[in-house]
C-alpha positions in Angstrom: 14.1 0.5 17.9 11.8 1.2 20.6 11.6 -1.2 23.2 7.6 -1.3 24.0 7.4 -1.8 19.7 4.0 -3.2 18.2 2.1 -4.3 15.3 0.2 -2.5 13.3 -1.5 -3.9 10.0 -4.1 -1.2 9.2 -2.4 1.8 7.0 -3.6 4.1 4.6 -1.9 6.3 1.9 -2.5 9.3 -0.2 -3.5 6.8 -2.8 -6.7 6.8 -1.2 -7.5 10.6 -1.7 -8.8 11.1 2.0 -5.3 10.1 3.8 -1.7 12.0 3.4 1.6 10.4 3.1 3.3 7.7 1.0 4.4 4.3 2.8 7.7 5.5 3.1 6.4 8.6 5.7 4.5 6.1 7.5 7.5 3.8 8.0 10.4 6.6 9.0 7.8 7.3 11.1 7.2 3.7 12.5 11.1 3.1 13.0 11.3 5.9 15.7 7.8 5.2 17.6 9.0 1.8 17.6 7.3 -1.4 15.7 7.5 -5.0 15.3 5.4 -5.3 12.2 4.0 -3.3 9.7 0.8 -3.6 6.6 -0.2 -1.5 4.1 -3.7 -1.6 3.9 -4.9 0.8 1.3 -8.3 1.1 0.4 -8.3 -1.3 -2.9 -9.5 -0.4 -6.4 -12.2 -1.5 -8.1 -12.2 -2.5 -12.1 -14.3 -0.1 -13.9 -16.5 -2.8 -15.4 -17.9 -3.3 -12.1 -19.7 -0.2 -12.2 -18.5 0.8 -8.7 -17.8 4.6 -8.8 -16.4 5.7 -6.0 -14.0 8.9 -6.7 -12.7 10.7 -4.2 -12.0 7.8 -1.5 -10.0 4.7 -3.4 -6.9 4.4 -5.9 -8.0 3.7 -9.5 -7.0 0.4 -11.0 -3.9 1.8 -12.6 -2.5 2.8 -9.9 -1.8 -0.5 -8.0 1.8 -0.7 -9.8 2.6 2.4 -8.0 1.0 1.2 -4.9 3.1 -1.8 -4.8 6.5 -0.1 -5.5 5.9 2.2 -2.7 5.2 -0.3 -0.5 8.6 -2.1 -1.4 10.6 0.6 -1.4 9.3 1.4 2.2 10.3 -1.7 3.2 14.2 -1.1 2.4 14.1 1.9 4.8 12.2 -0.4 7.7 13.5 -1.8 11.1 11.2 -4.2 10.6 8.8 -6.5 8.8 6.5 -4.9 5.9 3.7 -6.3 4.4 1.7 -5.5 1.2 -2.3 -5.6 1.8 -5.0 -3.8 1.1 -8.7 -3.1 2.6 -11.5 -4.4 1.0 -15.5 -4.2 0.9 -17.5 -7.5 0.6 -19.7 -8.3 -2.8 -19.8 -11.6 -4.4 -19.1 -10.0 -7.6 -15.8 -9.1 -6.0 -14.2 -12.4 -5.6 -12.6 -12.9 -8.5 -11.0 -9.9 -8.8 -9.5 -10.1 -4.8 -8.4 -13.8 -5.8 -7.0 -13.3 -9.3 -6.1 -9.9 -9.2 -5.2 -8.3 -5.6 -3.9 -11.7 -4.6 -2.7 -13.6 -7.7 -1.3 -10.7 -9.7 -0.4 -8.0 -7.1 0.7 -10.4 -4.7 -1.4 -9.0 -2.1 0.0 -10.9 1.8 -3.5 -10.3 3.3 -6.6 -8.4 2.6 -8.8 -6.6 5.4 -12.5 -6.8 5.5 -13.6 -3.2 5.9 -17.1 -3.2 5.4 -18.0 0.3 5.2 -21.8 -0.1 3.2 -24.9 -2.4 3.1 -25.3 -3.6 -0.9 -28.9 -2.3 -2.2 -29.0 -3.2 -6.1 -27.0 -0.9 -7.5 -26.5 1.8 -4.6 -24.2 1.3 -1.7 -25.8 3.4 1.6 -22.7 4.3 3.8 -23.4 2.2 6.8 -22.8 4.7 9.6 -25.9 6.7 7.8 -28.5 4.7 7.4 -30.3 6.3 10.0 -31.7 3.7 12.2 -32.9 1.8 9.4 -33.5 -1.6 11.0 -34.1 -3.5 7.9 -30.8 -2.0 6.6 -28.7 -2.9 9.5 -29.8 -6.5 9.6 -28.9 -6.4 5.9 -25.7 -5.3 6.8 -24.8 -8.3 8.8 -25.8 -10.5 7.2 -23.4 -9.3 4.7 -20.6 -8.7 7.0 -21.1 -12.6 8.1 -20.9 -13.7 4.5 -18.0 -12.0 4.0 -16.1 -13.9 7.4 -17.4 -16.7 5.8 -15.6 -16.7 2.5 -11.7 -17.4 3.5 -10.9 -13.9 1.7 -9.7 -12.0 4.7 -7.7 -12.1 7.4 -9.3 -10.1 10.2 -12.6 -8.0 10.6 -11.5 -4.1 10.8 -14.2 -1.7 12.8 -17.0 -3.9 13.8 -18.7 -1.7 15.3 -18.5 1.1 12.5 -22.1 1.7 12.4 -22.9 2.7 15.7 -20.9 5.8 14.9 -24.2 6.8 12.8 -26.4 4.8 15.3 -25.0 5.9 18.4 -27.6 4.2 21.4 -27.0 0.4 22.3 -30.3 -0.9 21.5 -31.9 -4.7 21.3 -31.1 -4.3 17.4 -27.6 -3.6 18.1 -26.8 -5.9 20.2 -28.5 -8.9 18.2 -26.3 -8.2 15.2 -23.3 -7.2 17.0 -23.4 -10.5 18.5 -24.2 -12.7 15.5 -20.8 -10.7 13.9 -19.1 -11.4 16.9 -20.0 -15.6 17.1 -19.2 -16.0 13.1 -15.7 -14.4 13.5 -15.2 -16.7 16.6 -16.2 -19.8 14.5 -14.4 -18.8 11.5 -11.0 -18.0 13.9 -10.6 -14.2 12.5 -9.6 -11.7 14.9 -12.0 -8.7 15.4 -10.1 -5.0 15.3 -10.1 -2.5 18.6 -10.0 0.9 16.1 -7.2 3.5 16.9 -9.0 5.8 14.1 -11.9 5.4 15.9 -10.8 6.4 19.2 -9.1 9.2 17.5 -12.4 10.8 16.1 -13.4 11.5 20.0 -16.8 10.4 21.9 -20.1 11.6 22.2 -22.5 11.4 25.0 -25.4 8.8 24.8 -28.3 7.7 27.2 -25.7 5.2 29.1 -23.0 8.1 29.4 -19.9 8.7 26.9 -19.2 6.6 24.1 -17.0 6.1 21.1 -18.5 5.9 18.0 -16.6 2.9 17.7 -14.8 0.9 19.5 -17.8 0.8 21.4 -18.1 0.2 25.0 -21.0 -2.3 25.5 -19.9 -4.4 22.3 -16.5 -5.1 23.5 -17.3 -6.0 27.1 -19.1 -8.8 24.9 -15.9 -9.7 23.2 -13.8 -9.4 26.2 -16.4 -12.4 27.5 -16.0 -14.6 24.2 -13.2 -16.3 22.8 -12.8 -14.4 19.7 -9.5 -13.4 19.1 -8.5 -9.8 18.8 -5.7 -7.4 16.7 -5.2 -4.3 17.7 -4.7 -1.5 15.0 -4.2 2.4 14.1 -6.4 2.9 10.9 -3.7 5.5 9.9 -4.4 7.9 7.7 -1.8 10.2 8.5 1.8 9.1 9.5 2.1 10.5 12.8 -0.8 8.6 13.8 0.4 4.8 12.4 1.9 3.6 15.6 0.2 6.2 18.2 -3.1 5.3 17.0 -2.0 1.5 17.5 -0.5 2.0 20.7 -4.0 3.7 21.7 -6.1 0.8 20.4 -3.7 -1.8 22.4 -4.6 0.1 25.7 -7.9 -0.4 25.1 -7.7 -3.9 24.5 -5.9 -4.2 28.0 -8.3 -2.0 30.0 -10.7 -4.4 29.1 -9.0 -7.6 30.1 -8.7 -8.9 26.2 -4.9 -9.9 25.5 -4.4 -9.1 21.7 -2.4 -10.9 18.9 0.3 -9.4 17.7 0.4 -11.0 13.9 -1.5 -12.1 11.8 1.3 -14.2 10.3 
């Protein structure tokens, strides 16, 4: 094993339709970049009674057996710990089926809270394109805040997702940024520096060159605070599962913030 090995608790699979690879690529991978601890955080289903149609970017509901399997046959071939997850949206209406189903009867080991979209009725506006909609964004968190509030996850992937779409730190921003940032600090879950999102490059803004996310200004605020902070590849392709990590780590240090390294 790699002597410098890290954690990494944010992996995709094919399953989802927009990543490659089965858990076993990801981990044969893993074992030669060098890892302490692995989770498989697919993108979770949805029950079709919900309504929620969203082809194209999750695994249908029966294929979570198949999910499961591949994640425990993975773990035979691993150096190291594996652990079945998955990444999850926020709803009320979803709480049953996270608690009964993805935890009861899957025995899910964690769930991530990936909030991706901003609840409106019946549509769900991708959050990273509501352009500039204030009213929106400030839906959004309060969202986001209910969902660190309701003991269903165990750390806050991409915080800063929507300034991918919003782009200029702004009074707006920085308002709900920090209200984010001081719930996850009061509820003790770790907030996630983003390998994916370092991976998808930078763009230039009024300040200078920036991230979509992780996001320069909003993490000197959490390098100030005393939220705790995971570090994490968003893998969506198996070469990048520990890279992407190992990228998101140095991040964390440039900016003073020591990370966890578990969240077991």
């Amino acid at each position: 094993m790699n002597s410098q090995s890290i954690s990494n608790f944010h992996t995709h699979t094919e399953l989802c339709q927009h990543a490659s690879g089965r858990p076993s690529d990801y981990v044969k991978v893993a074992n030669k970049d060098g890892c302490s601890e692995l989770g498989f955080s697919d993108h979770c289903p949805y029950p079709y009674e919900l309504g929620i149609n969203w082809d194209g970017c999750r695994m249908r509901p029966e294929q979570l057996g198949e999910y499961i399997q591949d994640v425990k046959d993975a773990a035979r071939l691993a150096d190291f710990k594996v652990h079945l997850g998955f990444e999850c949206e926020y709803d009320r209406s979803f709480i049953n089926w996270y608690k009964d189903e993805l935890k009861g009867k899957c025995g899910a080991e964690y769930l991530v809270f990936g909030p991706h979209w901003v609840t409106v009725g019946k549509e769900h506006p991708y959050i990273p394109e509501i352009n500039h909609d204030k009213k929106l964004l400030y839906k959004y968190t309060d969202q986001v805040i209910e969902g660190l509030q309701s003991g269903l996850y165990a750390f806050l992937a991409h915080p800063d997702l929507f300034m991918q779409g919003w782009k200029e730190w702004d009074s707006d921003t920085e308002a709900c940024l920090k209200n984010i940032l001081e719930c996850a600090e009061s509820e003790g879950l770790p907030v996630e520096v983003n390998g994916l999102g370092m991976h998808k490059g930078s763009f230039m803004t009024s300040r200078g060159e920036r991230y979509g996310y992780p996001y320069h200004e909003f993490w000197k605020m959490v390098a100030s605070s005393g939220v705790k902070v995971i570090c994490n590849s968003d893998s969506h392709l198996p070469e990048h599962v520990i890279a992407n990590a190992r990228r998101a780590r140095q991040f964390a240090l440039d900016y003073g913030i020591t990370p966890v390294e578990t969240i077991f």
